[in-house]
C-alpha positions in Angstrom: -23.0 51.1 -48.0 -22.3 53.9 -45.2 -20.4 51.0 -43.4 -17.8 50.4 -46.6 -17.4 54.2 -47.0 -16.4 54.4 -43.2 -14.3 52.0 -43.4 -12.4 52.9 -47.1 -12.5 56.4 -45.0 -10.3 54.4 -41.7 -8.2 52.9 -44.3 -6.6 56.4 -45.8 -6.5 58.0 -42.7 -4.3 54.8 -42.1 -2.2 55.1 -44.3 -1.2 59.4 -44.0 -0.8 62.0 -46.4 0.3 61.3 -50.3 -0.7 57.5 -49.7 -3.3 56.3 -52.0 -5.8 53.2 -51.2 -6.4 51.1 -54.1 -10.1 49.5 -53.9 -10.8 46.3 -55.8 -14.3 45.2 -55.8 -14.2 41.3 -56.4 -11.5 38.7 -56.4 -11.8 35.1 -57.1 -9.1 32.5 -56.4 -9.1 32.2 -60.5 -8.5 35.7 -61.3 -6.2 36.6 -64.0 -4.8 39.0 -61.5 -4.2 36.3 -58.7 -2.1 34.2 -61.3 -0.6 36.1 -63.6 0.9 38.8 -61.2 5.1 39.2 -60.9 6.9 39.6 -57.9 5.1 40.0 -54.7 2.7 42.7 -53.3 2.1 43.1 -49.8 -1.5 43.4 -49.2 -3.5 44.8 -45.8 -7.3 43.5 -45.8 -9.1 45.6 -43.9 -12.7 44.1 -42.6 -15.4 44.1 -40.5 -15.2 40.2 -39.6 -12.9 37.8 -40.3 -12.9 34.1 -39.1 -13.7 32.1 -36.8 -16.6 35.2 -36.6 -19.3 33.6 -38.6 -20.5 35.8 -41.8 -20.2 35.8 -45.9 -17.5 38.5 -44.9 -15.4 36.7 -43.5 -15.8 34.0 -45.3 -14.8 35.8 -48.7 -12.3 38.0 -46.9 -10.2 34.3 -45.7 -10.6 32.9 -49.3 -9.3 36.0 -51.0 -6.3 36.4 -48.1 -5.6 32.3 -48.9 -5.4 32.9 -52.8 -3.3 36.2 -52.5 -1.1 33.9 -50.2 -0.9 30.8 -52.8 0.0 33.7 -55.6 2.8 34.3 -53.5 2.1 37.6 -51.9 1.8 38.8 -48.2 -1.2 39.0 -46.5 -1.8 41.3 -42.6 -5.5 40.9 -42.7 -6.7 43.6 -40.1 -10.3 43.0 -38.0 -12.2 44.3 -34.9 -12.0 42.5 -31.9 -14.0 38.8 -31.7 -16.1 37.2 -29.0 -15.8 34.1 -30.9 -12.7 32.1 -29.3 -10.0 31.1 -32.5 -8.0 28.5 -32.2 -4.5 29.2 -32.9 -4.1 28.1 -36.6 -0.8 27.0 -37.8 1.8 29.6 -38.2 2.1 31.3 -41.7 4.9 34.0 -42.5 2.6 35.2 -45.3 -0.7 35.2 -43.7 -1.2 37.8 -40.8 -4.5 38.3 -38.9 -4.7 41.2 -36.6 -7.7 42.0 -34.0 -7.8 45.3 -33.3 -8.1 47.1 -30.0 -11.6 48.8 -30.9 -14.3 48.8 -33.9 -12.2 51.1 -36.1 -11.8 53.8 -33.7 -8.6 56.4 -32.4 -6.9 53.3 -31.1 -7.6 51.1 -33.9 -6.4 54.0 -36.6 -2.9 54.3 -35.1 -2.4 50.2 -34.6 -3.1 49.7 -38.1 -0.9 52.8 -39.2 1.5 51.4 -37.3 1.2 47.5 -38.6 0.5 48.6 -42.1 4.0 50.8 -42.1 5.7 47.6 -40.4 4.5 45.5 -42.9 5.4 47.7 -45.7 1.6 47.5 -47.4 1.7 47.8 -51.0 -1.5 47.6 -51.6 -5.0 47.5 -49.4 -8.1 46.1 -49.6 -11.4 47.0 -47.9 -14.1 44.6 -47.4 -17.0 45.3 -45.4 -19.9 44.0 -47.5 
């Protein structure tokens, strides 16, 4: 869709020159991938919603973060701002979730450059729909 393009789009720009983005198109906790990876890869999820925003997006988008966690990897899971109050879940080294200042605007783009240099991103994953 327009909205994944967009958004694969953000996630280069992200990242700078002579960065690639690596796209994988469906995960399941059971994956052959999830389980039978070495070492640990350091992923940034980029999305449209994540929880406590109510959607099949975020939904799928916490699930894959959770497995990607239990593999043993590090997750910064990047999202646009939420009316929806979280609660403060219980702190996790490997599990990051950042709101963004904007829908994936200027400010947005240099946060997540930022973050995603911080974290030392190995890999990223966009999931819009």
């Amino acid at each position: 869709s327009g909205g994944s393009v967009a958004l694969a789009s953000f996630a280069a720009r992200c990242l700078g020159n002579g960065e690639t983005v690596q796209f994988a198109s469906s995960f399941s906790k059971t994956s052959p991938d999830l389980t039978r990876r070495r070492g640990m890869t350091r992923w940034a999820m980029i999305t449209g919603e994540y929880p406590p925003q109510p959607g099949g997006v975020s939904d799928y988008v916490q699930v894959v973060a959770e497995a990607l966690v239990a593999a043993g990897d590090e997750v910064l899971v990047l999202a646009p701002p939420s009316k929806v109050q979280a609660q403060t879940p219980a702190a996790d080294a490997k599990l990051r979730v950042h709101r963004l200042p904007d829908r994936f605007g200027r400010q947005s783009r240099s946060e997540a450059s930022r973050l995603m240099k911080e974290f030392a991103v190995d890999r990223v994953l966009v999931q819009y729909v």
